[in-house]
N, C-alpha and C positions, 0 to 999 in steps of 0.2 A: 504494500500500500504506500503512494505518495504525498507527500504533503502536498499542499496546497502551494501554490509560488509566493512568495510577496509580491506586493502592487508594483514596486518600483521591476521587481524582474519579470514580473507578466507586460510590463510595459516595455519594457527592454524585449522582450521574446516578439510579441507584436509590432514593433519596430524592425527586428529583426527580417520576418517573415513579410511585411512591406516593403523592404528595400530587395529584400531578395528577389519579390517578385518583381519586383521593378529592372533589376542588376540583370536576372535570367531572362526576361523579354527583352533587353536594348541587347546582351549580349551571347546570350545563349546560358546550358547548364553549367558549361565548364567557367563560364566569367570567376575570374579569383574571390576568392570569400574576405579576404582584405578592403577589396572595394565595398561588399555588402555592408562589411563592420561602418567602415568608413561614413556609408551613405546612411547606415542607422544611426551614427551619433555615436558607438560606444566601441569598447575592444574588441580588439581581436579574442582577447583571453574570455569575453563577454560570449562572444559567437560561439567558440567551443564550450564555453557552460552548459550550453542550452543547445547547440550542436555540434555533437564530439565531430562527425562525420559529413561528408556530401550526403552521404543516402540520409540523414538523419535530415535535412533540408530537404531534398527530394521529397520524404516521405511526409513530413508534415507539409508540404504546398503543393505538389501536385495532383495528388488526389481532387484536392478540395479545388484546384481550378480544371484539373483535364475533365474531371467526371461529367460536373455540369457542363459545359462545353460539348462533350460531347452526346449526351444530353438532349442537349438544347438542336444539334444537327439532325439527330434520329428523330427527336418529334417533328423536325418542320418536316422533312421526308416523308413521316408514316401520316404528316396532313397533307400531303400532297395528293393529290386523286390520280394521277397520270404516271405512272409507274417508271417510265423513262425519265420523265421528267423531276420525280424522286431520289433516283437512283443518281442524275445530273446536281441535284440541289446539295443532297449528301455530300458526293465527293467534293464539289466547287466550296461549299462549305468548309470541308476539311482543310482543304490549300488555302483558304483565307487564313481562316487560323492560324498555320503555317507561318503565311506571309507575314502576321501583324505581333507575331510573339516568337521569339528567336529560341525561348527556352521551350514552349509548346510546340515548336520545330523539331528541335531535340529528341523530343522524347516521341514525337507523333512518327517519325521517322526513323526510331530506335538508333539515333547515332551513335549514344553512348549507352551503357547497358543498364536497364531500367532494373529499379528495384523489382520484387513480389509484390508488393502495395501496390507501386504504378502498373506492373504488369495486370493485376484484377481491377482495375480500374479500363484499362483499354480491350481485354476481356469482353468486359459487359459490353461496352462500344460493339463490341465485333458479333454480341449474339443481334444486336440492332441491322449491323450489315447485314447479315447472311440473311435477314427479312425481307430488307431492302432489293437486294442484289436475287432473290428469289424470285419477288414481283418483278423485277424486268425481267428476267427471262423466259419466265411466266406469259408474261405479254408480248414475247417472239421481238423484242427492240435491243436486248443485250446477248452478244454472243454466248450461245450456249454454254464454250468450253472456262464461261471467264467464271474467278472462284475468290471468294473472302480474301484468301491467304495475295492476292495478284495486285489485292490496292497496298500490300508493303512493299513491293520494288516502286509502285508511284509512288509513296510518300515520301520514299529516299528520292529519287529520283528529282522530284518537285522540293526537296530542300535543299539539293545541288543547284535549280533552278534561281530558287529565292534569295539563297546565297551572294550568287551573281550579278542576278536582277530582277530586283523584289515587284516590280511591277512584270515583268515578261511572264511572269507563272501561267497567267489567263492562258496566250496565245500558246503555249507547251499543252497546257491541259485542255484547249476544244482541239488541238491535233489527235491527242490521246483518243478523246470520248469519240471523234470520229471515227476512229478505228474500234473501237468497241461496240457502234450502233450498227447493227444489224438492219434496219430496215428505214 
C-alpha cells in the first residue's frame, strides 16, 4: 500500500507529466528527460522521484492520451454509414494524429518498443480495426487480401513521411488508399 503524495509532489508529478507531454509531441518519445525537468520547473533528481524510468513516463501518459484518441477515430468510423468511406476516415484519422504529435508518432508506428501498458492500449484500437476493415471488404471496396496487421508497415511508413514532410503525409496516403480500393 502507498501513501498518498504530498500536495507540493503531486504538483511537481503533474507538472511533470504536462511538460512531458508537451516535450514528446514537439519532439518525439526519445526527446531527453533533462529538457522535461527543465520545462517542468524542477530537477532532474525531481523527474527520477517520481520517474525512475522512460517506461515509467511512457506508462503513466500514454495510455491516458493514445486510448482516447484512439477512441475517438473508431467511433467517428463505426458513425460512418459508408463502409469505404469508414475505413478512409479511420486511417486518415490515424496519420493526422501522427502528423500533429511526434511522440503519438512514436508509439503509433512502434519506433521504439512500446511498453505492455501501451501495447493493450493499441490492442483495443486494433479489435476496432479489424471491425472496420471487415465492413469494407464486406462491401467489395477494400481489397480482399488486405489485413489489420498491413496498417503497421503504413504507420511506419507514414512516420518516415511526416518526419520529412509533415504536410506531404495526405498526398502519400490517397496514393496508398488508391491502391487498396477495389472498386
Amino acid at each position: 500500500m502507498t501513501r498518498p503524495l504530498r500536495s507540493d509532489a503531486s504538483r511537481n508529478r503533474d507538472k511533470l507529466l504536462t511538460a512531458a507531454a508537451q516535450e514528446f509531441a514537439a519532439q518525439g518519445l526519445d526527446a531527453p528527460l533533462e529538457h522535461i525537468a527543465r520545462r517542468a520547473g524542477v530537477s532532474i533528481g525531481t523527474l527520477y522521484n517520481h520517474f525512475p524510468t522512460r517506461d515509467d513516463f511512457l506508462n503513466a501518459l500514454l495510455p491516458s492520451r493514445l486510448g482516447p484518441a484512439l477512441e475517438g477515430l473508431a467511433a467517428a468510423a463505426h458513425a460512418t454509414d459508408d463502409p469505404w468511406q469508414a475505413f478512409e476516415t479511420y486511417v486518415t484519422g490515424l496519420c493526422a494524429l501522427q502528423a500533429t504529435d511526434h511522440g503519438l508518432n512514436d508509439a503509433i508506428s512502434q519506433r521504439i518498443q512500446l511498453t505492455p501498458e501501451v501495447l493493450a492500449v493499441c490492442q483495443q484500437g486494433l479489435e476496432h480495426v479489424q471491425r472496420i476493415i471487415g465492413r469494407a471488404k464486406a462491401d467489395g471496396r477494400l481489397r480482399p487480401d488486405f489485413e489489420p496487421s498491413d496498417l503497421v508497415p503504413l504507420q511506419w511508413a507514414m512516420s518516415q513521411v511526416i518526419q520529412r514532410d509533415p504536410t506531404g503525409w495526405r498526398r502519400f496516403l490517397g496514393f496508398y488508399l488508391d491502391g487498396l480500393r477495389t472498386g
